[in-house]
C-alpha positions, -999 to 999 in steps of 0.1 A, spaced: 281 728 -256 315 722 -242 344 741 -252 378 723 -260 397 714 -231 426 730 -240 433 768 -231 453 786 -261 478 790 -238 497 764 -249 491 770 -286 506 810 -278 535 800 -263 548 774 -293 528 794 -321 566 811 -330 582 777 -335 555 756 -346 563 755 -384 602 744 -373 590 709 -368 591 689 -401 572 662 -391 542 687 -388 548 702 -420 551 671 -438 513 659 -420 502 692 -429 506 688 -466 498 652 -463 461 664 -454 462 689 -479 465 671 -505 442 642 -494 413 665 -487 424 685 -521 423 649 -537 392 632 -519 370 671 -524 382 683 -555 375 717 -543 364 745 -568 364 779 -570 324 784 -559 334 768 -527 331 789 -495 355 771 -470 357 767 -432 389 754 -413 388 751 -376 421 749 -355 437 763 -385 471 772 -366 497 785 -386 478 779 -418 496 753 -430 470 732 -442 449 768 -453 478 776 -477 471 755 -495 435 747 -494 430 785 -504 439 790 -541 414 764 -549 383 778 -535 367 812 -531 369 820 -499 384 808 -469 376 814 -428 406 802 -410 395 803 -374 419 793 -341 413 799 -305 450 812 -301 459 847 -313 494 838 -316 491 808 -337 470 832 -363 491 865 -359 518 840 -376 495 831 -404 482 868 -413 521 874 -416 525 847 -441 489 862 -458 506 895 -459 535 883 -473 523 858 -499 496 888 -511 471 858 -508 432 875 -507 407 851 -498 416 839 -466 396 853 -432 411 847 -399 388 850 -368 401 841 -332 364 817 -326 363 791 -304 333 768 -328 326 748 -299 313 774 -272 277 777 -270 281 817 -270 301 816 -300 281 836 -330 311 848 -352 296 822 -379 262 822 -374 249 836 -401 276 819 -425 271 787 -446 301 769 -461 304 743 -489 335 729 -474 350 722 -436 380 709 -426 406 702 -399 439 688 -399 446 670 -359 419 693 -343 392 671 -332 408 653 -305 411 686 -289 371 690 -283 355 677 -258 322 672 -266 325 651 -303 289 649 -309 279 680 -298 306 697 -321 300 677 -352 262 690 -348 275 724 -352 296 716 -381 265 704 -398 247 734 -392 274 758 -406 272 733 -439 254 739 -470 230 714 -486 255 687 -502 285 705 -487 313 683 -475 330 681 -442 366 666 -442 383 654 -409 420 648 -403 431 629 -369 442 601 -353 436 566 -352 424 549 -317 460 552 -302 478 541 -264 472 574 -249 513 578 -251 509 599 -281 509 637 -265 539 647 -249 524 658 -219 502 630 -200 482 657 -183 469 672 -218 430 669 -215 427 651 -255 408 624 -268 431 592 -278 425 594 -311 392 579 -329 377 545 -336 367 548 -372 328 529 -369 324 551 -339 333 586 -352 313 573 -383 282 565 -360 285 600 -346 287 615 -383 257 603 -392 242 609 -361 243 646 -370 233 641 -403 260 633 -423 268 605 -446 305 593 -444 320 589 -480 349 580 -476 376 568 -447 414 564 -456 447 568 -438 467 595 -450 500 597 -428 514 582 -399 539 595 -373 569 574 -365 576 588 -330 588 578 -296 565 584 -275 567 595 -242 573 559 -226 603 555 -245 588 533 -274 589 541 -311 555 532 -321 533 540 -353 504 562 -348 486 563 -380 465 598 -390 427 596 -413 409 615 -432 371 606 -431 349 630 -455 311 633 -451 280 653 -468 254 668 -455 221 653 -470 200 677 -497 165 686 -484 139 663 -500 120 684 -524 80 676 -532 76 667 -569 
């Protein structure tokens, strides 16, 4: 499977200043509280967040659940969220520097989760299909997979026009790909959008959704 196209590189060198920007904050707790709302996570969920960052979106997620594996593939970004878990005395939270989408990647193998999430992630990975394949495999029987990102968009979103990132997602299409690996699509709503000027100068909308899926039960013989 392909990896994402992104290096952490990137993510290392901002990780110090990344919770500074309010606009990510405020999307951060946006998805929070839509997959907190659309989930209605409990307290005999095992959750999974990939591209977890700072944890802002974990935080959050975390006291309603049981555990939590917050995984990134930059060290820095998750050095800065074990200092906020040290601080806040929080106890269920895991970190793990994993990159989900390598083939040689067995951190998880052996670990099933009733919930999986990501806030603005996706459109990082190369390989959609491929990755949402391995999500299903990590899930339980009738566990739930929840999906923040972007909207088709112009391509003028990220900053930097040589950033290897899908434009955002057409909503039948990612659905299509969903249920390709298994997964029935539940529900599809927009959560947040960013007001920003992108980098040709125009303030444009770019609108951000959360789609949730489950992963069908195994048909039992009566």
């Amino acid at each position: 499977m392909a990896g994402t196209w992104n290096s952490a590189d990137k993510f290392n060198r901002e990780a110090s200043q990344w919770d500074e920007n309010p606009q990510r904050r405020a999307v951060a707790l946006g998805v929070a509280q839509a997959i907190i709302e659309a989930v209605n996570p409990g307290k005999t969920m095992r959750a999974l967040e990939f591209g977890c960052g700072t944890g802002l979106v974990s935080l959050e997620i975390a006291q309603f659940v049981k555990t939590l594996s917050a995984i990134d593939t930059s060290p820095e970004m998750l050095a800065v969220l074990e200092e906020k878990i040290s601080r806040s005395g929080i106890t269920n939270i895991e970190t793990s520097c994993t990159n989900l989408s390598a083939s040689s990647e067995t951190t998880l193998k052996e670990k099933r989760f009733e919930l999986i999430y990501s806030s603005m992630t996706l459109h990082h990975i190369d390989d959609t299909a491929a990755f949402l394949n391995r999500l299903a495999d990590l899930l339980s029987p009738g566990g739930i997979v929840a999906l923040a990102d972007l909207d088709l968009e112009d391509g003028l979103f990220h900053d930097d026009p040589l950033e290897k990132v899908h434009h955002g997602f057409d909503r039948a299409e990612l659905a299509a790909l969903l249920n390709g690996a298994g997964l029935l699509v539940t529900s599809f709503e927009t959560i947040y959008t960013f007001n920003k000027t992108n980098r040709a100068g125009i303030t444009a909308a770019y609108p951000v959704f959360l789609v949730t899926a489950t992963k069908n039960q195994p048909v039992t013989q009566e």
